[in-house]
Short mmCIF file of the C-alpha atoms (twelve columns), coordinates in Angstrom:
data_MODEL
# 
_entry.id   MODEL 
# 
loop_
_atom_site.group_PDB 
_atom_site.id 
_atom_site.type_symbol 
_atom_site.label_atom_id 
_atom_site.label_alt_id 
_atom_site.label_comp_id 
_atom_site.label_asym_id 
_atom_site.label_seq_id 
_atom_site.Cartn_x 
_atom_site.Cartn_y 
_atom_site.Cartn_z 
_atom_site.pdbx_PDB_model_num 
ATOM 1  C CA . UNK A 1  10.081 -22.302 50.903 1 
ATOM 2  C CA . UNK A 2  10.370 -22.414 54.168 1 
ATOM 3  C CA . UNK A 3  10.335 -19.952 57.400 1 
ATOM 4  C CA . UNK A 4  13.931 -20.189 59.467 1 
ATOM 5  C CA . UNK A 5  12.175 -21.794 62.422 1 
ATOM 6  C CA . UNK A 6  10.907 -24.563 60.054 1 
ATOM 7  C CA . UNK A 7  14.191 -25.154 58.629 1 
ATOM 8  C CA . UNK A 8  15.410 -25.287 62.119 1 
ATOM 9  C CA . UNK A 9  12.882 -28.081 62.901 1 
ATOM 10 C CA . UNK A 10 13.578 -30.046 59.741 1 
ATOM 11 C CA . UNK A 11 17.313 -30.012 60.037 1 
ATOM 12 C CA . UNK A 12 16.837 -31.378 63.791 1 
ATOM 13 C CA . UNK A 13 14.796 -33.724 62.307 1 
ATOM 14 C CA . UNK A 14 17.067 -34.707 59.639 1 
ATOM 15 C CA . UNK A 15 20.072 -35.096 62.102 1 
ATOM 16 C CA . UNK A 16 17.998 -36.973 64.195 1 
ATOM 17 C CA . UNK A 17 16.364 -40.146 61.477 1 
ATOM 18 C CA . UNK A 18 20.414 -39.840 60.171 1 
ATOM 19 C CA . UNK A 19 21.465 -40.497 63.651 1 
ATOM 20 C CA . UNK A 20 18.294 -42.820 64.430 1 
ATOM 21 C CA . UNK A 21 17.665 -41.256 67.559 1 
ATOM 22 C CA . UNK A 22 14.269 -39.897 69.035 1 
ATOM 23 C CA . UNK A 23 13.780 -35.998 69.869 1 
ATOM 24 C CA . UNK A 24 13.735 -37.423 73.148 1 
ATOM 25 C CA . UNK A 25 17.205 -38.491 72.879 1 
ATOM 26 C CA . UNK A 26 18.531 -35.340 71.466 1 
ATOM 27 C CA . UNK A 27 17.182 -33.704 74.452 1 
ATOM 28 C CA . UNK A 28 18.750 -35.566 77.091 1 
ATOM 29 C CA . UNK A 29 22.022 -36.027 75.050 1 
ATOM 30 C CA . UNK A 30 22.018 -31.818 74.582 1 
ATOM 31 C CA . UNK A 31 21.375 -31.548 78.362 1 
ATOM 32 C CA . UNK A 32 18.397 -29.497 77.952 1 
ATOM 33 C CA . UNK A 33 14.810 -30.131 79.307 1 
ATOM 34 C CA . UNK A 34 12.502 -31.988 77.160 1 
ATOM 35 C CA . UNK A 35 9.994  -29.539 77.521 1 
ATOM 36 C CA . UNK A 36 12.468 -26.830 75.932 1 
ATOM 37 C CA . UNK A 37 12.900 -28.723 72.665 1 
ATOM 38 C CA . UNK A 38 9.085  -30.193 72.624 1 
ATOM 39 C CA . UNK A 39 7.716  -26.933 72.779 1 
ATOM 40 C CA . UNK A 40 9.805  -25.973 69.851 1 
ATOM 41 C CA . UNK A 41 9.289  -28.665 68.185 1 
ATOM 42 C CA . UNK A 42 5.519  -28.275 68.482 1 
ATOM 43 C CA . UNK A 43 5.517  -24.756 67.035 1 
ATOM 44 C CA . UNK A 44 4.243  -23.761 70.707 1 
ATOM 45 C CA . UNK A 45 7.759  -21.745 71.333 1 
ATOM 46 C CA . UNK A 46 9.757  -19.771 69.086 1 
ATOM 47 C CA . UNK A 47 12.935 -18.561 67.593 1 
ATOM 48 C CA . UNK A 48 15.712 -20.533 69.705 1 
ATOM 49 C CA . UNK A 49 18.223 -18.951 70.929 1 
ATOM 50 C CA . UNK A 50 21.860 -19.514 69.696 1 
ATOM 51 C CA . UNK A 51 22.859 -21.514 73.049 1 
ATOM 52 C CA . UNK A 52 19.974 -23.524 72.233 1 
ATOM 53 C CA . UNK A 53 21.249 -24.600 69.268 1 
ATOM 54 C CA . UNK A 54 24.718 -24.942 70.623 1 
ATOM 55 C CA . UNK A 55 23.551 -27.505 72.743 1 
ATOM 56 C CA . UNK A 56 21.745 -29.595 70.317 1 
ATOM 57 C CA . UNK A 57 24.888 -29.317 68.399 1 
ATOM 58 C CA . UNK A 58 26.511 -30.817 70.991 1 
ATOM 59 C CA . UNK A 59 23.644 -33.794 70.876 1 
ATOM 60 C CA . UNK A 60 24.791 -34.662 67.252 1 
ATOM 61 C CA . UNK A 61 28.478 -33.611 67.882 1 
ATOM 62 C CA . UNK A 62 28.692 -31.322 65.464 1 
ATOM 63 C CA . UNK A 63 29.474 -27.417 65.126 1 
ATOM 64 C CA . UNK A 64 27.112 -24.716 64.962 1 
ATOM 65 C CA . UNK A 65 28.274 -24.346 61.120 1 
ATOM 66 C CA . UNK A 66 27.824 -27.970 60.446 1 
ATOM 67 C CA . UNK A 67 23.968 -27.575 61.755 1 
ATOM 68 C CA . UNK A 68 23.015 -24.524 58.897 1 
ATOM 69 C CA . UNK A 69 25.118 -26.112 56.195 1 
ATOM 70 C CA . UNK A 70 22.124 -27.999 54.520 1 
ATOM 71 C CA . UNK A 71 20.357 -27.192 51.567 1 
ATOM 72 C CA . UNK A 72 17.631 -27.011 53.829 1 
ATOM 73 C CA . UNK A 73 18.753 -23.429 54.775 1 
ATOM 74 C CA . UNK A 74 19.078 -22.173 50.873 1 
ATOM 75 C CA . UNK A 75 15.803 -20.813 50.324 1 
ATOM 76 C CA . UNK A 76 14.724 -19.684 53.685 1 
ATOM 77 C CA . UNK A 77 12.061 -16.608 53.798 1 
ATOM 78 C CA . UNK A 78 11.208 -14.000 56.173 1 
ATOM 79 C CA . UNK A 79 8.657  -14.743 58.993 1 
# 
């Protein structure tokens, strides 16, 4: 089981080794700073906001709907 915010990080992972791109990458393809999505990534900032993931969405070109439909997201628990 996992927390949301740690399905959130998986599933950016996921897209990312599918894509073969770096974190890195994802961050200057999504436009925002690196330090926005490696502090998330490093558990050091929480709970994204939606626009946030809009614009990684827009790193993988897919849709906001695409990004949550994953098994990943089936058994998510409260934080």
């Amino acid at each position: 089981m996992l927390t949301l915010e740690q399905a959130i990080r998986k599933r950016i992972i996921e897209l990312a080794k599918e894509r073969n791109i770096t974190i890195n990458k994802v961050s200057t393809l999504s436009g925002l700073p690196h330090t926005t999505l490696l502090s998330f990534m490093n558990n050091e900032t929480h709970n994204p906001r939606i626009s946030t993931l809009l614009h990684i969405c827009e790193a993988f070109d897919i849709e906001l709907k695409d990004f949550f439909n994953s098994p990943i997201f089936k058994n998510v628990i409260e934080e």
